[in-house]
N, C-alpha and C positions, 0 to 999 in steps of 0.2 A: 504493500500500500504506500509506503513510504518515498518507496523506487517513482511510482506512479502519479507522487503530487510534485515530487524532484521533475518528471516530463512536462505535468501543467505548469509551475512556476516558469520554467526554462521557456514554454510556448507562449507564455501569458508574459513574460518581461516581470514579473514580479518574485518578491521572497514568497516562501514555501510559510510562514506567518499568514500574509495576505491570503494563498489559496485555504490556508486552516479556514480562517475567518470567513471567508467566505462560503466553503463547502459544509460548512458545520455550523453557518448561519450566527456566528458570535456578533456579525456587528461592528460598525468601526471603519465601513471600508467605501470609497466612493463607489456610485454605482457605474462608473465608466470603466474605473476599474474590475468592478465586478463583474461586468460583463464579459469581458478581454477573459478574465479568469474561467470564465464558464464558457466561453466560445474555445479556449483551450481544451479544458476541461470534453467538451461534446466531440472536438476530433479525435484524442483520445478514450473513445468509446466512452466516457464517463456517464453511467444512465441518469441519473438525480435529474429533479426539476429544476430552476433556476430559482431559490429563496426569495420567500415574496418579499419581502424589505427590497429589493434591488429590481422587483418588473415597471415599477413607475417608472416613467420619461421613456420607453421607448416610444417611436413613432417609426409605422410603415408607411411608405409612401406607392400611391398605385401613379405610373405613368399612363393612361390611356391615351386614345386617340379622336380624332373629332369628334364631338357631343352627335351628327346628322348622322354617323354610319350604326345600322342598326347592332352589330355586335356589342358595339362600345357602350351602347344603353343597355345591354342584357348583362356585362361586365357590372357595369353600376350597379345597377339594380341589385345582381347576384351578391356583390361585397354589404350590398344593404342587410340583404335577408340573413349572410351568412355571419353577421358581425358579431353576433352571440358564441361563436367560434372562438373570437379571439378575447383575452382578457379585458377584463372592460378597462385595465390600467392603461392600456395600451392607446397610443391616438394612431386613430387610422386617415393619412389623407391621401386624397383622392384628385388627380393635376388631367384638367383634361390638354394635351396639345396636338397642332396639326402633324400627325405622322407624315407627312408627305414633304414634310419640310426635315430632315435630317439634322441638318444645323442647330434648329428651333430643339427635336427633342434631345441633341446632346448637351444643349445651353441649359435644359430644365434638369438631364441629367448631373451633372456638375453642379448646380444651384439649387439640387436637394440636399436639406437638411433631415436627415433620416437615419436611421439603424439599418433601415433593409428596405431596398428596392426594386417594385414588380413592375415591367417595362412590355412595354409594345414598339416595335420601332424596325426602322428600317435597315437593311446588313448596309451600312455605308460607314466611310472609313471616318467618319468624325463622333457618328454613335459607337462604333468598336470603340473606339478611344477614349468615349466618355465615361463608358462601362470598363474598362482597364481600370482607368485611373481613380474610380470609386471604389473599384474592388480592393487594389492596392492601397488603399487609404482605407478599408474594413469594414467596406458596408456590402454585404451581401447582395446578389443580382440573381431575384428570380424573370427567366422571361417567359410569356405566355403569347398564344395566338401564333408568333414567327417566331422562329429562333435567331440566337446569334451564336452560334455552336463554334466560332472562331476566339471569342472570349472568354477568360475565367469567370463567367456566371456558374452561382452554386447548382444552379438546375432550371429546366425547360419542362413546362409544363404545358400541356396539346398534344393533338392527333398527329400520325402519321401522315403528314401530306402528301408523301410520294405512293404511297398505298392507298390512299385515299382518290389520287388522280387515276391511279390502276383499276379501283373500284367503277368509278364512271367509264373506264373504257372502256370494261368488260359488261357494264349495263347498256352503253350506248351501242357499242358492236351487236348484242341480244333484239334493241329493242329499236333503232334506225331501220326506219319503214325500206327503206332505198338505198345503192350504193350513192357514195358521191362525196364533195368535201367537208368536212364539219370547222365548226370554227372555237376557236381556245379562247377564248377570253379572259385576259387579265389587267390587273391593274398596273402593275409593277413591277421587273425581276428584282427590284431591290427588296422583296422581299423573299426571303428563302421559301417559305410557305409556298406562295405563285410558282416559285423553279420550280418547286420541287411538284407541285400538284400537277404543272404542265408536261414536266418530265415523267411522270407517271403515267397521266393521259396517251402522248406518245409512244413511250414503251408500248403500254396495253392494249395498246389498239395493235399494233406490230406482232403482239403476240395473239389476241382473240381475232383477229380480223384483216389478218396478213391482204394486201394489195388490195382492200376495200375501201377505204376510207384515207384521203390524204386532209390532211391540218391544216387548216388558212390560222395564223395565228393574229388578233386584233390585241392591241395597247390601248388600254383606255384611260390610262394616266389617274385613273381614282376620282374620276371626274363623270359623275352620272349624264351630262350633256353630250358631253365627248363619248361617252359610251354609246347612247345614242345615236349620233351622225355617225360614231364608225361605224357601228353596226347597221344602219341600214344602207350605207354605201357600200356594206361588204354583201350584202343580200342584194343589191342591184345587180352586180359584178355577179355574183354564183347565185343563179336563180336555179340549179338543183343542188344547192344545200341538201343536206341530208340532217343535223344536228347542229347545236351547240351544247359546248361544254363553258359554262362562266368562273373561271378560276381564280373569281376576284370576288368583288360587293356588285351593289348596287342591281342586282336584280331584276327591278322593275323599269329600267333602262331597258330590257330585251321588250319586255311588254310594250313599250313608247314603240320601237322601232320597228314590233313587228304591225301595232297598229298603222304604221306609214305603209308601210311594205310589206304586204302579203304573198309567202311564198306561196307555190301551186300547190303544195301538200302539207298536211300538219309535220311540224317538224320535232325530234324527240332532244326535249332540251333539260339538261342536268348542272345543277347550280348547286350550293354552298349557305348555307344559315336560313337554320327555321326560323321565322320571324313572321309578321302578319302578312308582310308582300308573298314569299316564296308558299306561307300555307294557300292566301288567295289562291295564287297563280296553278299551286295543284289544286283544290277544288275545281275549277273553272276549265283545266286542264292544259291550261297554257304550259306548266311544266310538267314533264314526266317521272322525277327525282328530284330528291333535295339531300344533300349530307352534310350531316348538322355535327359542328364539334363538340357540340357537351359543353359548352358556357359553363354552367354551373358544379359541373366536376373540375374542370380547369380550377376554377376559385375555392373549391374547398381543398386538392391539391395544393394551391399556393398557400393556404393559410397552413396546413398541416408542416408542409414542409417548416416555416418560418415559424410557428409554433415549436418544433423541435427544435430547430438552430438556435433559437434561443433560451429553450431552456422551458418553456412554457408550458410542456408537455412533453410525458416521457415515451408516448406513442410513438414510435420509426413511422418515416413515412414510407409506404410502399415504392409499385413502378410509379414514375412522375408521368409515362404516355399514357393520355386519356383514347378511349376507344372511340369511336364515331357512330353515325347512327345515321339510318336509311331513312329516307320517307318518301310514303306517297301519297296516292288520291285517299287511299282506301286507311290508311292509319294518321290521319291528320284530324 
């Protein structure tokens, strides 16, 4: 045992007095210190709860993204419901900014004042580095929704995108009335999510539905208008479409565009977040599919985790990948 608080002190920068006091709850000790003690303390497997005298003052900080995109409200929402989760000592705040702006979320990055930070953002080299340089300075970096799997963030919590892109191929290959081109819709490859769901898309089609289907791919910049005119100039241009795959948001942009432009056949179209547009749009059967990340498991995931790492709870957190989940007309 002894051996064992000689390795916290050493990882905690403090005398092996301080980790006493602190693990055995005596008292005496700042609580910045005692955290460092008990963040020590948790990588070496140390199971103990973190001594409530020392949970006040932490604050987590959620970085989301525009208040308009509908995830970002089911984000919110979730951390609402899920708030009885974390100790009530604890403040929880909540920074909405424009993810499409890089710059913007690594300026919020750096000018959080926080214990632990949960991030949406784009893989660009000024958010890496914003996330570096937080982490190296001791504040934890959960990410959620997109990864940033290039930085030492403590963990990623979300679906499999690249499996998830596979999934739609292997429905749209099934359920594409006609041969012909389909189109990928995304908002961004600065997000890994987008790569990786389009690369999926791609692959699966190559393997369900070898020399059937070739890829028109559309950028829609994250911009519901812009999604729009592309998309209905791209249904101008291939008027035997066959499908779309929307690898991005904003959903209800396909409905705008296919109201402009009616292709000759109903087309089998498969999109991302259940929300009230994408259930519409299956009722009414505009869409065919939807795959939904689990909002609300992502969020309980990030609080478990962060609950541990601090000490707030002795529960491990389990896998951090959330599974995904299908929908259609018939279970909506």
């Amino acid at each position: 045992m002894r051996a064992k608080l000689k390795l916290i002190s050493e990882l905690a920068g403090v005398g092996l007095a301080t980790v006493d006091r602190v693990l055995n709850e005596r008292g005496g000790v700042k609580p910045e210190t005692a955290r460092k003690v008990l963040d020590a303390a948790r990588r070496l497997g140390w199971g103990k709860s973190l001594p409530l005298p020392y949970r006040s003052g932490l604050r987590f900080e959620i970085l989301l993204g525009r208040r308009e995109l509908p995830y970002v409200a089911q984000i919110n929402d979730a951390f609402e419901r899920f708030r009885p989760l974390i100790d009530r000592s604890i403040t929880l705040q909540r920074t909405f900014v424009d993810d499409t702006k890089p710059h913007r979320v690594a300026e919020a990055i750096l000018k959080a004042r926080c214990n632990a930070l949960i991030v949406y953002g784009q893989e660009h080299d000024a958010v890496l580095d914003a996330v570096g340089s937080i982490t190296s300075a001791g504040v934890p970096v959960v990410t959620m929704l997109s990864d940033l799997p290039t930085t030492p963030r403590l963990a990623y919590v979300g679906i499999d995108h690249y499996k998830a892109g596979r999934a739609s191929a292997f429905f749209m290959a099934k359920m594409a009335r006609r041969p012909g081109p389909l189109f990928g819709l995304y908002s961004s490859f600065q997000y890994r999510s987008q790569v990786d769901r389009i690369a999926g898309f791609r692959d699966g089609l190559r393997d369900y539905a070898p020399g059937v289907h070739s890829t028109v791919l559309v950028e829609g910049k994250d911009n519901e208008i812009v999604i729009r005119d592309l998309l209905s100039r791209a249904l101008r241009s291939h008027p035997d479409v066959a499908g779309i795959y929307n690898a991005g948001a904003f959903n209800s942009a396909i409905e705008q565009a296919l109201s402009v432009v009616r292709p000759l056949n109903r087309l089998t179209i498969i999109g991302h977040g259940l929300g009230e547009d994408t259930i519409s749009m299956l009722r009414d059967q505009t869409m065919t599919l939807v795959i939904d990340q689990n909002i609300d498991l992502q969020v309980r995931q990030a609080i478990d985790i962060l609950n541990y790492r601090f000490g707030l709870s002795d529960k491990m957190y389990g896998e951090t990948a959330v599974p995904f989940t299908l929908h259609m007309r018939d279970n909506v």
